[in-house]
MARSEDREN-972139 format. One record per residue (C-alpha): x, y, z. Coordinates in steps of 0.05 Angstrom, whole numbers. Layout:
BEGIN
SITE      px      py      pz
SITE       X       Y       Z
...
END
This chain:
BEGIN
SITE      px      py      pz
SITE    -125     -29     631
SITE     -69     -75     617
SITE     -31    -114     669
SITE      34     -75     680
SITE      99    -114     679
SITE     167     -90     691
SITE     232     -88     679
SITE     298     -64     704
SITE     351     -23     667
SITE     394      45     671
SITE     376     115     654
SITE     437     118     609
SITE     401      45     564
SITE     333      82     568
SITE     367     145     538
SITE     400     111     483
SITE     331      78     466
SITE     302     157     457
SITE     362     165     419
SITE     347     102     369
SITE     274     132     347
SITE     270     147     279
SITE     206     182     277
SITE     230     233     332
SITE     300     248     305
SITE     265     273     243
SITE     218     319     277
SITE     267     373     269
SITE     306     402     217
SITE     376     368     220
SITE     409     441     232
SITE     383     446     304
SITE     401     369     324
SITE     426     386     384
SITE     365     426     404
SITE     325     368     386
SITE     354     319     435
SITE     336     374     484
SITE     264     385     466
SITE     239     339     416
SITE     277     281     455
SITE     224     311     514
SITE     159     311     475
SITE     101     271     502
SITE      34     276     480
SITE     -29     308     514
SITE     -67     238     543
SITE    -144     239     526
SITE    -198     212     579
SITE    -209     140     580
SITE    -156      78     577
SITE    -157      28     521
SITE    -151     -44     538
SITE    -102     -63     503
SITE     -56    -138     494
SITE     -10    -146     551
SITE      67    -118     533
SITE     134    -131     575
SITE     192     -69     587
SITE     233    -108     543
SITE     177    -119     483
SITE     159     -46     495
SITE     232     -22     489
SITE     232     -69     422
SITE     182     -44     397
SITE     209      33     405
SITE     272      15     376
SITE     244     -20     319
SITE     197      39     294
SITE     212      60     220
SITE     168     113     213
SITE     189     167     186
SITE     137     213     165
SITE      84     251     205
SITE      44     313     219
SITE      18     339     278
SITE       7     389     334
SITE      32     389     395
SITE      37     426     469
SITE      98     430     506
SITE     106     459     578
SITE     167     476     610
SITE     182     486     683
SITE     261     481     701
SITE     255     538     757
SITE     307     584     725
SITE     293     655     698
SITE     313     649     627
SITE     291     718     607
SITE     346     738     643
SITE     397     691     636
SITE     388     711     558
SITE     389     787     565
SITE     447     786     621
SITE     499     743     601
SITE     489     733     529
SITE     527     775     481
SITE     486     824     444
SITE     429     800     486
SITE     363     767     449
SITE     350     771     378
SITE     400     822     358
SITE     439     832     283
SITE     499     801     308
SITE     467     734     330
SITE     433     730     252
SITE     369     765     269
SITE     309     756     297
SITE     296     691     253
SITE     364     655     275
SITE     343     590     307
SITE     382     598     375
SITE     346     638     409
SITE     278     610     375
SITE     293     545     405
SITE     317     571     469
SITE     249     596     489
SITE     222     522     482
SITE     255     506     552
SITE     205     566     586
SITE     135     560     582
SITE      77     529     549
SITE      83     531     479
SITE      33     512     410
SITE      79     476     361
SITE      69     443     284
SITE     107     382     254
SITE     120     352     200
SITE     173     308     173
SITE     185     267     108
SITE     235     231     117
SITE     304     249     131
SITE     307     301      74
SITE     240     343      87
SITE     223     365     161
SITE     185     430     188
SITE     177     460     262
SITE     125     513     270
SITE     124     559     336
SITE      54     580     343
SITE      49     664     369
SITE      -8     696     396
SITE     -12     732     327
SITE      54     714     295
SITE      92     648     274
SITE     176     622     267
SITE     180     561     224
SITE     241     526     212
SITE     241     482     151
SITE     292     442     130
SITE     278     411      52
SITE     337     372      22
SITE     395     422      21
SITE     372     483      50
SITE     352     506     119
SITE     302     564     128
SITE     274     604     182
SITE     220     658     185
SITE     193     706     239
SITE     128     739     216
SITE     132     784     267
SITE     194     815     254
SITE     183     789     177
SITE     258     767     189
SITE     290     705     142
SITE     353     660     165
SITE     379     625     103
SITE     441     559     112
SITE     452     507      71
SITE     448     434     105
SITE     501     414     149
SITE     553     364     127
SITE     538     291     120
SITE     486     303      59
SITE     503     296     -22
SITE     506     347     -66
SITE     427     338     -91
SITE     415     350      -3
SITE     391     277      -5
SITE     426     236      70
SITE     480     207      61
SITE     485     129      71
SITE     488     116     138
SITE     551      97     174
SITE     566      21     186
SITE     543       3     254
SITE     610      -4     302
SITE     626     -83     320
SITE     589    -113     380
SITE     523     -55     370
SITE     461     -90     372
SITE     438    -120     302
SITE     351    -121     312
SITE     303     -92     364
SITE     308    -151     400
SITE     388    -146     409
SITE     380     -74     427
SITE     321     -84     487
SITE     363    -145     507
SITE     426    -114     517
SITE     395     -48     544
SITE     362    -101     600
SITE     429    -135     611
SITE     463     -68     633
SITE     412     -61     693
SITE     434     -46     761
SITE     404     -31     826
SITE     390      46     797
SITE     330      40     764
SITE     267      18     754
SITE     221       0     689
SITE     157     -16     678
SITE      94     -19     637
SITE      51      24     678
SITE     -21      16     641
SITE     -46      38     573
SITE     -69     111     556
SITE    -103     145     490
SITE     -57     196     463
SITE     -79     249     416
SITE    -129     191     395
SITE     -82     139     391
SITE     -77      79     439
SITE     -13      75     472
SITE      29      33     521
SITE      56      79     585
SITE     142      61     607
SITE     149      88     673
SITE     216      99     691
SITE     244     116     757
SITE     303     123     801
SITE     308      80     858
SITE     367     120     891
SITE     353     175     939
SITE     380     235     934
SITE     352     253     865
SITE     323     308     834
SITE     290     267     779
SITE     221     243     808
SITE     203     194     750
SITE     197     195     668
SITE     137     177     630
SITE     131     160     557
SITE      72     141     518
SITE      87      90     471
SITE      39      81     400
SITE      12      10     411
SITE      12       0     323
SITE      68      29     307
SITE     124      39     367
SITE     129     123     367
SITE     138     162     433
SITE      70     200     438
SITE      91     222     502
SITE     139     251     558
SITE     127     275     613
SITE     193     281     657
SITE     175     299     737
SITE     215     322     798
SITE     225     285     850
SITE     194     334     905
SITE     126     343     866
SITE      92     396     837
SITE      75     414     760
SITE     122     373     711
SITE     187     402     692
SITE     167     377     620
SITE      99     360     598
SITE      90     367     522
SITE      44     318     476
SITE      13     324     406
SITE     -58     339     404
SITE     -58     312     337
SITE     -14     262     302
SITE     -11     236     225
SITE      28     187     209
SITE      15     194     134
SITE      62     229      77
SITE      56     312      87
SITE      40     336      21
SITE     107     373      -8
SITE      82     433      -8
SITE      95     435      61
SITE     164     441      55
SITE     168     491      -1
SITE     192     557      14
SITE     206     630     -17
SITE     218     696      33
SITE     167     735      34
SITE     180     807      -4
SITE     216     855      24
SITE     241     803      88
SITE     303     817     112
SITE     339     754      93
SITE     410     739     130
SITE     457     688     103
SITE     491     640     162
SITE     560     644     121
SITE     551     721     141
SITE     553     703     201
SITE     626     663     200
SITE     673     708     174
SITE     700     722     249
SITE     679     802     235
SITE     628     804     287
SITE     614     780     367
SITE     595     719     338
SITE     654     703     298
SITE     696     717     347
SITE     672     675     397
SITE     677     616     333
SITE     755     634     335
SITE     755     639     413
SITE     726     574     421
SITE     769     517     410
SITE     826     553     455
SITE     767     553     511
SITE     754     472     490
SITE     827     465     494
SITE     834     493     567
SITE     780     445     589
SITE     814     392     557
SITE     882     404     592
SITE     839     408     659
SITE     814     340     654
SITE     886     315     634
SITE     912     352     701
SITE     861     302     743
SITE     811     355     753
SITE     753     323     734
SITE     724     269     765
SITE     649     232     777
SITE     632     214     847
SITE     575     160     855
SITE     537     125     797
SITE     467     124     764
SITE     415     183     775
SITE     451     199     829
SITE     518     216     800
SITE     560     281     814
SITE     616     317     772
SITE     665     344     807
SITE     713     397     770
SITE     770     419     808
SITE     798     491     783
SITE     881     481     781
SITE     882     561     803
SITE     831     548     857
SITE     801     612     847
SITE     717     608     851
SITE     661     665     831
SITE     689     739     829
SITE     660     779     883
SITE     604     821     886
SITE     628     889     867
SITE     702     868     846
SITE     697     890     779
SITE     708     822     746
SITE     631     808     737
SITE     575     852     714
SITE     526     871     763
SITE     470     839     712
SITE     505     770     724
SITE     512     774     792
SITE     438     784     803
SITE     420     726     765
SITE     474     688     806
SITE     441     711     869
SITE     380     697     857
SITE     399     631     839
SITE     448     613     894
SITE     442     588     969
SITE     499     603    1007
SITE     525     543    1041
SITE     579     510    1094
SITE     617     436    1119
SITE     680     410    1121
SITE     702     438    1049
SITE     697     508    1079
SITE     642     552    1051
SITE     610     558     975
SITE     544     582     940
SITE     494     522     906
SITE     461     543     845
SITE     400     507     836
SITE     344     495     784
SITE     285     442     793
SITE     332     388     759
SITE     409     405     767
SITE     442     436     817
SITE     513     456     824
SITE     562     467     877
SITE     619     528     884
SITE     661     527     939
SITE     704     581     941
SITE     769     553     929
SITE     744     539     858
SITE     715     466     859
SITE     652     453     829
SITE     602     398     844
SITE     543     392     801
SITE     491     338     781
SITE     418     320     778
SITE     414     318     853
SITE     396     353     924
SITE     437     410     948
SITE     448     367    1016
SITE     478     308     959
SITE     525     353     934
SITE     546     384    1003
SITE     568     308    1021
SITE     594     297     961
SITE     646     361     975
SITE     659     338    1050
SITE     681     263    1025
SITE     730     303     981
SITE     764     344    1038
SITE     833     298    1053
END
């Protein structure tokens, strides 16, 4: 076991470290980024027995070493296991339009609701990457499989169960042979080398959070370092946030991301086997299968159906939020893991009642059985909770919501009351 050292820094540095990994950010096709700094972002490895003994590593030569990894192709398998406390299966059927899987949302193949079922569950996955232009995700069924495969310019997914295809072409910021485009020139002042990046991430430490080399573990057959991370405010939600880190070669192996009043991990996911060598390009290669449905994504943008209308509905929805900042009605109470939002509505109108008309019966349930109805000096309000966020609604429209304890955000609305 090595000796553990430690280090102080904020969750917001250690996030932007996760952020700086090559090897991860090419785990999934580009066209579900943003589901990949939800999941992928959050996937540990599956420790074996035994710990290796292993040179003695600093936070800040661990974090350099993370940020430094070039790796950028890999194939593997891996377990993820998600435990947020909220009932998804209904969230999805009640409040989404057309519910799960339907025509209008591209079929059973289109990658949203694929994804989605990633934060639920244990799941069996495959990866493989090749660099930025060549990356594959495999959902593993009982008897069925979704890949979604992203080589050079195209993106495809298939559902063998429903023998379903979703066809796009890569999103912007690629040539016209689908190769990446140069990268952008890094703004003024970013850190220039590892050593910049671990250093500055260091120099932005507060009193919020603690970091340290916790020991050495064997990941998926790899020896790795362990970064423990953890809040040292009360009044979290967050418990602590474990990575395994590749001693040779600087990849996350693993996350496991805990709450802070116990149980089974709200995230535990890890490879069970890793390869760090070049996936043979056949891996990538794809044709739909005959006689698969195939839908095209530019079908889906032409503003005909639920989906396309919620496209041309959006930015006046962005726009509303936009103006309610501007108005003062946003504002963050308290710093670190224990910071709150706190949304004011300018109408000061909360939730529709139960049985008003204004929300479906389906949605109300799910609000129910999320909420806790409680009282202080703010007047009265419902807290919806899940094992990591919880929010606030009082009933005159203001809404308090962070990463913290229902009794947090109760105070939080009482200091607000002039």
């Amino acid at each position: 076991m090595a000796p553990n050292d430690s280090a102080e820094t904020t969750g917001e540095a250690t996030s932007t470290v996760v952020g700086r990994r090559k090897a991860a950010r090419y785990i999934v096709p580009v066209a579900v980024a943003g589901v990949a700094a939800a999941t992928i972002g959050l996937v540990p490895a599956l420790a074996d027995s035994g710990d290796p003994d292993l040179p003695k590593i600093s936070a800040q030569e661990l974090i350099e070493k993370i940020a430094a990894s070039d790796e950028e192709q890999l194939s593997g398998t891996f377990k993820i296991s998600t435990d947020l406390g909220l009932p998804l299966d209904g969230l999805a059927g009640s409040l989404v339009p057309g519910g799960r899987g339907g025509d209008k949302d591209g079929g059973a193949a289109a990658p949203q609701d694929k994804l989605m079922e990633l934060t639920s569950g244990t799941h069996t996955l495959r990866v493989a990457a090749d660099g930025p232009e060549r990356q594959k995700l495999s959902i593993l069924g009982d008897a069925s499989e979704y890949s979604l495969i992203h080589n050079q310019g195209e993106v495809w997914a298939y559902d063998s169960k429903s023998d379903e295809v979703y066809h796009a072409e890569a999103p912007e910021g690629r040539d016209g042979g689908g190769r990446a485009e140069k990268a952008p020139k890094a703004p003024e002042g970013a850190p220039a080398t590892p050593k910049d990046f671990a250093e500055q991430a260091l120099a932005a430490a507060g009193d919020t959070t603690s970091v340290t080399v916790d020991g050495t573990a064997q990941v998926a057959g790899r020896d790795a370092y362990q970064l423990l991370i953890k809040p040292k405010q009360s009044g979290s939600t967050i418990g602590s946030v474990r990575i395994a880190v590749d001693a040779e070669n600087g990849v996350p192996l693993k996350f496991t991301l805990s709450a802070a009043n116990g149980g089974k991990a709200v995230v535990d996911a890890g490879f069970t086997k890793v390869d760090f060598a070049q996936p043979a390009a056949s891996t990538f290669a794809f044709t739909p299968p005959k006689g698969a449905k195939v839908t095209e994504a530019d079908e889906l943008e032409t503003g005909k159906d639920e989906r396309g209308a919620m496209q041309k509905a959006l930015p006046g929805q962005l726009a509303e939020l936009d103006g309610l900042a501007g108005e003062g009605g946003f504002n963050v109470i308290g710093e670190g893991w224990t910071s709150i939002a706190e949304i004011r509505s300018p109408g000061g109108k909360g939730l529709p009642e139960a049985g008003s008309g204004d929300m479906p019966a389906e949605a109300q349930g799910f609000l129910d059985a999320l909420g806790d109805k409680v009282t202080g000096k703010f007047g009265s309000g419902t807290v919806f909770k899940t094992r990591l966020v919880n929010a606030l609604l009082t009933d005159d429209g203001s809404v308090y919501v962070g990463a913290v304890t229902k009794d947090a955000l109760v105070r939080a609305a009482d200091a607000a009351v002039k």
